[in-house]
N, CA and C of each residue as an Amber inpcrd file, in Angstrom:
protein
   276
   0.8310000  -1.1640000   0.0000000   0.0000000   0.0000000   0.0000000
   0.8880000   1.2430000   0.0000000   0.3440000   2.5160000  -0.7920000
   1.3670000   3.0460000  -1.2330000   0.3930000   4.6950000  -0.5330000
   0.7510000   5.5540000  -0.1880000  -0.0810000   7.0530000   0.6740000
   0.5320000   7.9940000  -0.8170000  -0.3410000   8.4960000  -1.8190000
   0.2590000   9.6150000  -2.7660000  -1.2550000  10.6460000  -2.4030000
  -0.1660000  11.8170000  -2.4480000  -1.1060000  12.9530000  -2.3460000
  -2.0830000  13.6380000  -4.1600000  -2.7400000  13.8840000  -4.0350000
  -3.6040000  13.7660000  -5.5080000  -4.1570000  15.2660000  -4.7700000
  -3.5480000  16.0630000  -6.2820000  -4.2380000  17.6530000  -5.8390000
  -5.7200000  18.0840000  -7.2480000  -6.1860000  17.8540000  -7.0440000
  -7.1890000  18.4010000  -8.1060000  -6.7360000  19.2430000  -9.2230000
  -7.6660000  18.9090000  -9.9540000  -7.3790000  19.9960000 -11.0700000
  -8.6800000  19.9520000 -12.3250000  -8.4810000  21.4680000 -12.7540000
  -9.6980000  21.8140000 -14.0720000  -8.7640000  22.1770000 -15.1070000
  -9.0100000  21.9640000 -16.8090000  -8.6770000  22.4320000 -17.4980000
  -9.9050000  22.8880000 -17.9450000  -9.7880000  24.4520000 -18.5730000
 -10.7340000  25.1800000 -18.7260000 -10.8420000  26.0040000 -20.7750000
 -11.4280000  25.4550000 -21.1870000 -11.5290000  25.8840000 -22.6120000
 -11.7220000  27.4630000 -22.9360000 -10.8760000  27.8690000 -22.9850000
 -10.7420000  29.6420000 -23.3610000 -11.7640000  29.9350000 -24.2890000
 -12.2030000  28.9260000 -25.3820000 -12.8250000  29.6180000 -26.2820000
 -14.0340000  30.3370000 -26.2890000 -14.6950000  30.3120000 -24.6190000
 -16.0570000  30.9360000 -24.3120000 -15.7340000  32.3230000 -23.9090000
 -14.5910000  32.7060000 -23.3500000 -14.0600000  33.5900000 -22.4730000
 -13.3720000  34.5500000 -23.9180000 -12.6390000  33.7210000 -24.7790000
 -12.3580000  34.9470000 -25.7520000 -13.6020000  35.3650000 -26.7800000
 -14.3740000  34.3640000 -27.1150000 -15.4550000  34.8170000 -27.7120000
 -16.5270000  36.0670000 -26.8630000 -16.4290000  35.5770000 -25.7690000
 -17.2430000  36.5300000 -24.8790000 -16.5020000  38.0510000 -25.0760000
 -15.0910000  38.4260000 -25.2700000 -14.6460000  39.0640000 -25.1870000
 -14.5870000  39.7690000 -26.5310000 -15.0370000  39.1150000 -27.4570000
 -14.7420000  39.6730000 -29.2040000 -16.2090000  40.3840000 -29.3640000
 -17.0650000  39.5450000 -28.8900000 -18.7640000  39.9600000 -28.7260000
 -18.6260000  41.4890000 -27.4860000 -18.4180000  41.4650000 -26.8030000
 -17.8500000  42.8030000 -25.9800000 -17.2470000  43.8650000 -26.9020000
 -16.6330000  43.5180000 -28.3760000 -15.9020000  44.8300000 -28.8490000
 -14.5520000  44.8670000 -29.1420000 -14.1250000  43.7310000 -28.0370000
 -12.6430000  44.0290000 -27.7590000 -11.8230000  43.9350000 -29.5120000
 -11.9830000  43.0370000 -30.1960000 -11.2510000  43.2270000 -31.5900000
 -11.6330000  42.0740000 -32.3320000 -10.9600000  41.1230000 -33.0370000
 -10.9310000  40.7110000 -33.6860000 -10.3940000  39.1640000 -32.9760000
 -10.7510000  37.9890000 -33.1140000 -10.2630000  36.2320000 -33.2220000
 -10.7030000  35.8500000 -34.0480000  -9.7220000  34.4170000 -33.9490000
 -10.2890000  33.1100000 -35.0440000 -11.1110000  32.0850000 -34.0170000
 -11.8700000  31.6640000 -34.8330000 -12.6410000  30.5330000 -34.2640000
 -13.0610000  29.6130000 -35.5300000 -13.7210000  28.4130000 -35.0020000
 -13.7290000  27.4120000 -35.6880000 -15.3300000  27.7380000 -36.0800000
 -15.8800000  27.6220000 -37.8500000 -17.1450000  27.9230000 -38.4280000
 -17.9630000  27.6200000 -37.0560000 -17.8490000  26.2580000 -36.4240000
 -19.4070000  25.9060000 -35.9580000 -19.0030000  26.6290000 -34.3310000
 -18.1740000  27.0130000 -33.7060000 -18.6750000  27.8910000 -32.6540000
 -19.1480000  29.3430000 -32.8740000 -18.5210000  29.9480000 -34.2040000
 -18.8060000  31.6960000 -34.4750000 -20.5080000  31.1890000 -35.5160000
 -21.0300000  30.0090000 -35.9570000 -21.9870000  30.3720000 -36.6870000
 -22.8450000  31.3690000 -36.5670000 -23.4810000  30.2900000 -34.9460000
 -24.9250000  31.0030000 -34.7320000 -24.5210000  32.5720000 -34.5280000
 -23.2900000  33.0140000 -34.1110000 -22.9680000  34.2510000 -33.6900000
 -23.2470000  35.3460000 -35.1670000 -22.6740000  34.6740000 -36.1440000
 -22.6770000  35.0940000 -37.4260000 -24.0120000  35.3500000 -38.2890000
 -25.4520000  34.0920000 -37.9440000 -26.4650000  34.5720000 -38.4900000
 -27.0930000  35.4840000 -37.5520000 -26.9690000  35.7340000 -36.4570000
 -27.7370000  36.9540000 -35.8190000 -27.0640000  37.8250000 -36.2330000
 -25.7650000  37.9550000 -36.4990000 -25.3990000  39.0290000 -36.8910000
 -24.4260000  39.3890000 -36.0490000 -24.0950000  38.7820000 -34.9460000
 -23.3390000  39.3940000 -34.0300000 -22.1830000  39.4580000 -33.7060000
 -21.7550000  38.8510000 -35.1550000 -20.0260000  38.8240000 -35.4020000
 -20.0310000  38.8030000 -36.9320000 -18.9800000  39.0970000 -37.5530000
 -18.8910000  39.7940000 -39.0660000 -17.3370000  38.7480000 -39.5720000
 -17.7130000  37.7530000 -40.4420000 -16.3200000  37.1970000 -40.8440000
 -15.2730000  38.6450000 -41.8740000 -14.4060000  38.8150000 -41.2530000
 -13.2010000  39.8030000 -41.4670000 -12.4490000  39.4250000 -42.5480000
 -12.0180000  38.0920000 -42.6630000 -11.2010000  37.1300000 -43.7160000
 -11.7210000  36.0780000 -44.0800000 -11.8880000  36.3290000 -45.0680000
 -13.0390000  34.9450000 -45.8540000 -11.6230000  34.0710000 -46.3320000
 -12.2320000  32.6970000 -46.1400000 -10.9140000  32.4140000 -46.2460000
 -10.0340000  32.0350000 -46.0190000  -9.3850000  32.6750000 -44.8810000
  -8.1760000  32.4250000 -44.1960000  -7.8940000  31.5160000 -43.4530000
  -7.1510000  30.9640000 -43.3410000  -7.0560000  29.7270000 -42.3770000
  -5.4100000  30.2190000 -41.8350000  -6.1050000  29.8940000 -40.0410000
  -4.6230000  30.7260000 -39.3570000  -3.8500000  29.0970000 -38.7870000
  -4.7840000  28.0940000 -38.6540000  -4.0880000  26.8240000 -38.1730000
  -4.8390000  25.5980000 -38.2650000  -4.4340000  24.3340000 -38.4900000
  -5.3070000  23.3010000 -38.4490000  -5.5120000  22.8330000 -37.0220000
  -6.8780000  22.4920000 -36.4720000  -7.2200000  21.6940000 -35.1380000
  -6.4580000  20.8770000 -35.1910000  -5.8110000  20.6590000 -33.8670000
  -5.5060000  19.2320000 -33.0240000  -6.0210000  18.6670000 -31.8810000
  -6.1970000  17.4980000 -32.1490000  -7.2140000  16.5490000 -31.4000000
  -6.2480000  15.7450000 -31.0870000  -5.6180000  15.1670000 -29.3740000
  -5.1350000  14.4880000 -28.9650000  -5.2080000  13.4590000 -28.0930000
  -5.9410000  12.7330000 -28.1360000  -6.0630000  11.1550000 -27.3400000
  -4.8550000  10.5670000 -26.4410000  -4.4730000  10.8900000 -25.0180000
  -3.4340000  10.4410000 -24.5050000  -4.5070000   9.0310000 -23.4850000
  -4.0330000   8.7190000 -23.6010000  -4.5190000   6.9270000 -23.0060000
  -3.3310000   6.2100000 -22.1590000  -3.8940000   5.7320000 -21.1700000
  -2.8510000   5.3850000 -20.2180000  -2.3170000   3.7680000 -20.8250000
  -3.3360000   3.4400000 -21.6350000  -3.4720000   2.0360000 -22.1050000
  -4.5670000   1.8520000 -23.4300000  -4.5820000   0.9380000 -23.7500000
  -5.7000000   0.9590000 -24.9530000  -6.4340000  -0.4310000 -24.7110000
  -5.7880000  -0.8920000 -23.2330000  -6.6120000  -2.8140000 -23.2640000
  -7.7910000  -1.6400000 -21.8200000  -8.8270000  -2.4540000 -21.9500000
 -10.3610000  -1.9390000 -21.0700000 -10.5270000  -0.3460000 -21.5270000
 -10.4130000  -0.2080000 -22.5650000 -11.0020000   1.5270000 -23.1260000
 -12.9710000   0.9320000 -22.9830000 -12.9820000   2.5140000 -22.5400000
 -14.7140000   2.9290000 -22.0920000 -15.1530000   2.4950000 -23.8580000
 -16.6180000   2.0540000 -23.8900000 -16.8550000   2.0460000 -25.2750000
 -17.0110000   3.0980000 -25.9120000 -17.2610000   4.5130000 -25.3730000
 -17.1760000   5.6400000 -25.8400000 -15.5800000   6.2990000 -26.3050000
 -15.4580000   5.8790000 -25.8400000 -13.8650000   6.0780000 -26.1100000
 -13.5160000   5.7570000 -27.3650000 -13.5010000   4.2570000 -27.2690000
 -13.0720000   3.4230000 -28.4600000 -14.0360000   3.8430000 -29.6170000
 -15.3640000   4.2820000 -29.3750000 -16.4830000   4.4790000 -30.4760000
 -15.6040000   5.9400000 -31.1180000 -15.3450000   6.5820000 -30.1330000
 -14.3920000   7.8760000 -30.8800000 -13.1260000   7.7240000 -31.7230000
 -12.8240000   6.6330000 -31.1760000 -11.2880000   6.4830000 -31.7920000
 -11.4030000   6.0490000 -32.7160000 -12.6400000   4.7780000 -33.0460000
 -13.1050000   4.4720000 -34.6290000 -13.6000000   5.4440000 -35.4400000
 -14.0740000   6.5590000 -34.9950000 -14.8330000   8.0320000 -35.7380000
 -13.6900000   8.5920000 -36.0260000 -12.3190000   8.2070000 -35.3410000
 -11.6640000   9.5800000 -36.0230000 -10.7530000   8.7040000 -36.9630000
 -10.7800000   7.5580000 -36.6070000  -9.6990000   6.6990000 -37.2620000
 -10.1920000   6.5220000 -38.5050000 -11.6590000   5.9170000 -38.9260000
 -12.6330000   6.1940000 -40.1460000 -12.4760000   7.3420000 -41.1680000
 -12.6790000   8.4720000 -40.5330000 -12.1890000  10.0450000 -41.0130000
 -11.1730000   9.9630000 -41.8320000 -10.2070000   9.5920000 -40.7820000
  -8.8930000  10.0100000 -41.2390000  -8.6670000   8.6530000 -42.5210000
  -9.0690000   7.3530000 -42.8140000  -9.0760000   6.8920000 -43.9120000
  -9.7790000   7.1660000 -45.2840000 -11.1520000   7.6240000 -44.6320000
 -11.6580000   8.2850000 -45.7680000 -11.5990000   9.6450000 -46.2320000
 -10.2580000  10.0090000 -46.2190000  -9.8130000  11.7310000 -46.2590000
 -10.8720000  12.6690000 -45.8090000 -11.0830000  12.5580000 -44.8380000
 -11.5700000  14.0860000 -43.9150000 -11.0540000  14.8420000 -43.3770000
  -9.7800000  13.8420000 -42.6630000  -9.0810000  14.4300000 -41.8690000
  -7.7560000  14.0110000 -42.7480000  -6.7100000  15.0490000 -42.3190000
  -5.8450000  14.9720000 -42.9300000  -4.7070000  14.1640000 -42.4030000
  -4.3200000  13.9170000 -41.3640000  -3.5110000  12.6630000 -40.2000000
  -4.2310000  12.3760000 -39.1700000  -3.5650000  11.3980000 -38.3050000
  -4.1750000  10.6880000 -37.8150000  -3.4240000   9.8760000 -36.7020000
């Protein structure tokens, strides 16, 4: 039997907090089509650069193991693994 101390922790997705902040005035971000849409048909954000692409998403799966994965898990890992054979995604 082994005593380890375990301190909590949140990782917290910025992208509500800078969007909140672009909708405020403050200037100009990138975001991905489907979080700025709905923002875009009310009207409440204006695409600046049609177009442009500043970076590709990364999606990273760290797994302590891959033997007893949740079936949700594994159901994801076949969705992206699928993708990425049938060119959607570009690696994998």
């Amino acid at each position: 039997m082994h005593e380890i101390e375990v301190r909590p922790s949140i990782t917290l997705n910025p992208t509500a907090s800078i969007l909140q902040t672009v909708l405020d005035g403050a200037g100009i971000a990138t975001f991905t089509y489907d979080a700025a849409r709905p923002f875009l048909e009310q009207g409440m954000l204006e695409q600046v650069l049609p177009g442009w692409i500043t970076a590709r998403m990364r999606v990273l799966a760290g797994l302590p193991s891959r033997k007893h994965l949740p079936q949700r898990t594994q159901a994801f890992l076949d969705f992206v693994f699928a993708a990425h054979k049938a060119g959607k995604i570009d690696r994998c």
